[in-house]
C-alpha positions in Angstrom: 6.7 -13.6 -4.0 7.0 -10.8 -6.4 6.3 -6.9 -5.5 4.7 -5.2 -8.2 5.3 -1.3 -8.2 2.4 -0.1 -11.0 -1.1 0.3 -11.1 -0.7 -2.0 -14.2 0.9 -5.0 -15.6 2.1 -5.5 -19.2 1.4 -9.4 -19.9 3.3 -10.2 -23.6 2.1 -13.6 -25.2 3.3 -15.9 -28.1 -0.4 -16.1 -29.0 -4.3 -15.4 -28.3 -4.8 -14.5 -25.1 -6.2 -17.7 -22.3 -8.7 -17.0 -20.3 -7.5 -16.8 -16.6 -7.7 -20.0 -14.4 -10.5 -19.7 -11.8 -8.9 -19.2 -8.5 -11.6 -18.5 -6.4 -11.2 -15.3 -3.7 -8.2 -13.2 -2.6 -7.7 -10.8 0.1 -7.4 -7.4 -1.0 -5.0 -5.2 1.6 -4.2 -0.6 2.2 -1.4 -1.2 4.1 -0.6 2.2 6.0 -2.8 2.3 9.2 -4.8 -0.5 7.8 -2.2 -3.3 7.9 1.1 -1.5 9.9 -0.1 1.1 12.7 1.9 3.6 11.0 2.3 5.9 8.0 5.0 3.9 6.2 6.5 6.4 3.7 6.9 9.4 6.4 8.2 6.5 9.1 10.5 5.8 6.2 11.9 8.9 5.3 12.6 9.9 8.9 14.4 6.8 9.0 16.2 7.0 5.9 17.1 10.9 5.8 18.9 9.5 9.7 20.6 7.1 8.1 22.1 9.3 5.3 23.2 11.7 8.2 20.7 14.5 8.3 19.4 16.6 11.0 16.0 16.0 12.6 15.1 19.2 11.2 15.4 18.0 7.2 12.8 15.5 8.3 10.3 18.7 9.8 10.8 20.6 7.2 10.2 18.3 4.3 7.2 16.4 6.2 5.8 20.1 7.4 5.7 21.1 3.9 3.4 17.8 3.0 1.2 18.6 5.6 0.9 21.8 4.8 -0.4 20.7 1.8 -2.6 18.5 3.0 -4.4 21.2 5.6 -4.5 23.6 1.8 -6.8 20.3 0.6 -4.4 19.9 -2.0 -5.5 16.2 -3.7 -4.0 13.3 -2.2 -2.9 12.0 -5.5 -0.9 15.2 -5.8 0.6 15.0 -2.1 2.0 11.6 -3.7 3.5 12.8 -6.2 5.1 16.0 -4.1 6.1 13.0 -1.8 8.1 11.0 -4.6 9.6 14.5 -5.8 11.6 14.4 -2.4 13.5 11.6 -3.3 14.2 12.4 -6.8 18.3 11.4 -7.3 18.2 8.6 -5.1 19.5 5.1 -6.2 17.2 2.5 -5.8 19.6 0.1 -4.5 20.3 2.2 -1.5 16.4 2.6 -1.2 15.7 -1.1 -0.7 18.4 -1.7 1.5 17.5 1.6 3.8 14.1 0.0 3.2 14.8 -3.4 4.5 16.7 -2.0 7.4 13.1 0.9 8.8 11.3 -2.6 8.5 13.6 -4.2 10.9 13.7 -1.5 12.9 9.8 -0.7 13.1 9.4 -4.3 14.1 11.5 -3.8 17.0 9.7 -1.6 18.6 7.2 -2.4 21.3 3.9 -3.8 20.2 5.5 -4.1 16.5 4.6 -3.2 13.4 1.0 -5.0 12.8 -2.7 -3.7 13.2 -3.2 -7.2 15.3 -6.6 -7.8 13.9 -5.9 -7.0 10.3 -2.6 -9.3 10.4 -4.2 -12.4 11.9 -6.8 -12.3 9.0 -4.2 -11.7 6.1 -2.2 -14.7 7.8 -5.4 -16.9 7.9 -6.3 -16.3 4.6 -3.0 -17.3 3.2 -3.2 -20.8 5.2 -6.6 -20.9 3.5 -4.7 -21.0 0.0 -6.2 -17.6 -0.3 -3.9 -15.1 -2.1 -3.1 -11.5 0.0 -2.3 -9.0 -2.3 -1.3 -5.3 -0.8 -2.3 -1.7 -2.2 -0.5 1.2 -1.3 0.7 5.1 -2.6 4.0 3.9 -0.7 6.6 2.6 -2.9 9.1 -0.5 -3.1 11.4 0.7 -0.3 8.4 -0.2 2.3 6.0 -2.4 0.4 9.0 -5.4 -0.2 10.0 -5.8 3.2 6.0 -5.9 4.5 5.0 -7.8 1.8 7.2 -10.6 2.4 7.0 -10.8 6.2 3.4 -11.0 5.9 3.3 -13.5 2.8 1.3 -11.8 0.1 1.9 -12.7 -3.2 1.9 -9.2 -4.9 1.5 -5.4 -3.7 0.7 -2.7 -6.0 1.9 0.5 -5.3 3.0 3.9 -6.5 5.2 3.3 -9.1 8.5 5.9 -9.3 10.1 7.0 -12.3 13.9 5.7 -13.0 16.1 6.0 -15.3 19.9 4.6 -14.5 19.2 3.2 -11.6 18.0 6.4 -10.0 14.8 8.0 -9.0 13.5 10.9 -11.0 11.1 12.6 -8.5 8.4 11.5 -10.5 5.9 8.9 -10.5 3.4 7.0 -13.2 0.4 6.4 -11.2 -0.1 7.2 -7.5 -1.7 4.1 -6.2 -4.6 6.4 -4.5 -8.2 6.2 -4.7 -9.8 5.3 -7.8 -6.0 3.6 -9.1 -7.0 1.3 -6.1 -10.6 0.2 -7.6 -8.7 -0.3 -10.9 -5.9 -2.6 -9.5 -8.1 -5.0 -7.9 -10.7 -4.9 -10.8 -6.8 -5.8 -12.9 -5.7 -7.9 -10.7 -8.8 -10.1 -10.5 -9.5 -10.3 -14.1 -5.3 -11.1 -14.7 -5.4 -13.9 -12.2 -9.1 -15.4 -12.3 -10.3 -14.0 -9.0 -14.0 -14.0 -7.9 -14.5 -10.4 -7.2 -17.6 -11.7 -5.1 -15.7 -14.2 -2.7 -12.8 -11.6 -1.9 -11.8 -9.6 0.9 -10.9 -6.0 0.8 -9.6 -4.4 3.6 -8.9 -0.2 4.3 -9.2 2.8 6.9 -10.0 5.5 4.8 -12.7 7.1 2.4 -9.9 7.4 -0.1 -10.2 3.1 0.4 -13.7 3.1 -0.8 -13.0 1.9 -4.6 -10.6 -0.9 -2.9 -13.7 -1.8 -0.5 -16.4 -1.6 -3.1 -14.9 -3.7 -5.6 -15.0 -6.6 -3.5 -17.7 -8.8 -1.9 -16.4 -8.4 1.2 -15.3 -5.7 2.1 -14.1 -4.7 6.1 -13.3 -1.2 7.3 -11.0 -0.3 9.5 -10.5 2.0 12.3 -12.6 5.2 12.9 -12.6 7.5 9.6 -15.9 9.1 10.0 -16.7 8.9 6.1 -15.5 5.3 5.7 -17.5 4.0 8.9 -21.0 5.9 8.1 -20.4 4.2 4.6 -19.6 0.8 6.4 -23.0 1.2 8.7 -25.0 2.3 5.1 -24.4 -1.0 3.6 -23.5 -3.5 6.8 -20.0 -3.7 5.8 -18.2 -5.4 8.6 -15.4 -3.5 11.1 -12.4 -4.3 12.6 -10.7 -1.4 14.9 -7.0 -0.1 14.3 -3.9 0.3 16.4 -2.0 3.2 15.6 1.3 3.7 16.9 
């Protein structure tokens, strides 16, 4: 299993490209509210600003000031990137493991981690020799541990800047929106997918390039945009469990 942290992949070859073996369909996965019931990178940092010792009211104040943004309309790319500023200085090492350890500790708690529904059909197309790849503006801290409790083969995220082993603060490409449409569209044409006989799966209008660029696409939950765009075209629903 292998996490992939970009939007893209560099592939180097000796010679001419080959064209990708057919693999038929893969399932397509957001993983925040659509796959765990929670918002993984502020679960996270509350978690991991704890574990270094802060005050509950670090957490506030940083998460306030995200918000705050959000309610401004400020981009959601851009709220990803003031997100990854946050953590600028901090060694990556430490991240995983602080990582590894919120995972444990979200799947502790009553009900655990999953959206039920979405997890049971993840699960079932991996015994189906289907691939399950995840997309997410989270980052490697979250996306490893998730990833490989669940079994999918890759997840693309938000990609962080570092240079000696620490973060910078700043990020390549916020795996948001359109990045989404454009890692699947990658991702297919890298590894032989059918676009047609995939699965896609999301809760949010921002998920709408992940959800169109597959044949079938399910939303999930209640976001008023996403499900009036689900009814237009007889996209099929699943409902979501948010902690």
């Amino acid at each position: 299993m292998s996490v992939t942290t970009a939007a893209t992949t560099a592939v180097a070859t000796a010679g001419p490209a080959a064209a990708p073996e057919a693999v038929g369909g893969a399932a397509f996965s957001d993983v925040d509210e659509t796959l765990i019931r929670v918002k993984s990178m502020f679960r996270f940092l509350a978690f991991h600003l704890r574990r270094r010792g802060e005050p509950p009211a670090t957490y506030d104040r940083l998460a306030n000031g995200l918000r705050a943004a959000a309610r401004r309309g400020e981009p959601r790319e851009q709220i990803n990137r003031r997100y990854y500023r946050l953590l600028a200085g901090e060694p990556v090492g430490l991240l995983e493991r602080s990582g590894r350890s919120w995972f444990a500790h979200e799947q502790a708690q009553p009900g655990g981690p999953y959206v039920p529904e979405v997890a049971r059909e993840l699960r079932a197309h991996r015994a189906a020799g289907r691939p399950v790849v995840l997309l997410s503006g989270s980052f490697f801290a979250c996306l490893q541990p998730v990833a490989e409790d669940i079994g999918a083969g890759h997840a693309l995220g938000s990609r962080p800047v570092v240079r000696r082993g620490l973060l910078t603060g700043e990020v390549l490409v916020p795996m948001i929106g359109a990045a989404k449409g454009r890692a699947v569209e990658l991702s297919a044409a890298l590894r032989g997918f059918d676009l047609a006989d995939c699965s896609g799966y999301g809760d949010h209008s921002s998920d709408l390039p992940l959800l169109g660029a597959v044949g079938r696409p399910v939303a999930v939950g209640d976001d008023p945009e996403l499900a009036a765009h689900a009814r237009r075209h007889g996209w099929r629903r699943l409902a979501a469990g948010r902690a």
